[in-house]
C-alpha positions, 0 to 999 in steps of 0.5 A, a space after each residue: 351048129 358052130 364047133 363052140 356052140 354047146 349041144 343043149 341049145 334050143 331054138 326060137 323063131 321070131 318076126 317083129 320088123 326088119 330082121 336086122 333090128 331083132 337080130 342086134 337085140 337079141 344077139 346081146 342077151 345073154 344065153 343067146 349064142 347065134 342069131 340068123 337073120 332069114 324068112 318063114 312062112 311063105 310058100 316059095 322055096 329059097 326066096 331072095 331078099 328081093 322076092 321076099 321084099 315084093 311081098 308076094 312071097 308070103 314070108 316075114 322077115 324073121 330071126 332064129 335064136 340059138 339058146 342055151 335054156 338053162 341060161 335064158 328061158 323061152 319065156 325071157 326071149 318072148 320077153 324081150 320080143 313084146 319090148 323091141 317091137 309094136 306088135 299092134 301094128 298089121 303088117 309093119 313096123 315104122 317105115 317097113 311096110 309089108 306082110 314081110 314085116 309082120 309080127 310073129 312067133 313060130 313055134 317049134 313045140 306044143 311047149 313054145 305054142 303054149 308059152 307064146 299064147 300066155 305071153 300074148 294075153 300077159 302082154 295085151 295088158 301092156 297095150 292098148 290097141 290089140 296085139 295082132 302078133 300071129 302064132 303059128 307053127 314054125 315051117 321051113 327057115 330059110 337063111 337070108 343072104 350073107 350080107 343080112 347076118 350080124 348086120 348091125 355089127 358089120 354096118 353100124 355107121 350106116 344111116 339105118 343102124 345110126 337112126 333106128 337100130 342104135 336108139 331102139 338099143 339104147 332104149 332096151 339098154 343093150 348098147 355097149 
């Protein structure tokens, strides 16, 4: 925990693509205090964005929220993870393709794992293919490489950020 951060924040753990798209988003939600981008679900210890990246490793790309409950809910950020990504689409998400870029949410209590199945079947009304999001207990969280954190605010200009993470915060109405 940083120094600044306060010493009630919760944590939530979510895959929906890239972790670079799902990082920007929800570093703009308020209550939302740090977000790392890092890899859950795999079954080698410490992989490497290039290990994750072959798919062999079995984890997906995720992001770990830091949040302050008492400013934003588990239920918004859960909210907010049906809008920013398809999580009709098996094993991708546009032109990342891969079990890495799964749909997921990894909880860490029952009260999560409630929380997330009640919000599936609320959002399987939104869409009408079915949602494949996979809800499974949340395991070891590994943070992905230094030049993977805050990568939008570092890399804005790059093509990536200018034509895929730009509009999709534009279209959430999180651009500033």
């Amino acid at each position: 925990m940083n120094d600044s951060e306060p010493a009630n924040l919760s944590v939530a753990t979510f895959g929906a693509g890239c972790f670079w798209c799902t990082e920007a988003v929800m570093q703009r939600l308020p209550g939302v205090h740090r977000v790392e981008s890092g890899y859950m679900g795999g079954v080698v210890p410490n992989p490497t964005y290039k290990e994750v990246s072959t798919g062999t490793t079995e984890h997906a790309e995720v992001i770990q929220v830091h949040y302050d409950p008492s400013v934003i809910t588990y239920d918004q950020l859960l909210a907010m993870f049906w809008k920013l990504h398809d999580p009709t689409q098996l094993n991708r998400q546009g032109a990342d393709v891969g079990t890495q870029y799964r749909s997921a949410i990894f909880y860490h209590s029952d009260e999560q794992k409630e929380a997330a199945l009640k919000s599936k079947t609320a959002a399987q009304k939104k869409f009408e293919d079915m949602i494949v999001t996979e809800i499974t207990p949340a395991s070891e969280f590994y943070v992905a490489e230094d030049y993977h954190q805050d990568y939008y605010e570092q890399n804005k200009n790059a093509g990536y950020c200018r034509f895929v993470i730009t509009p999709k915060l534009d279209k959430l109405g999180l651009e500033n």
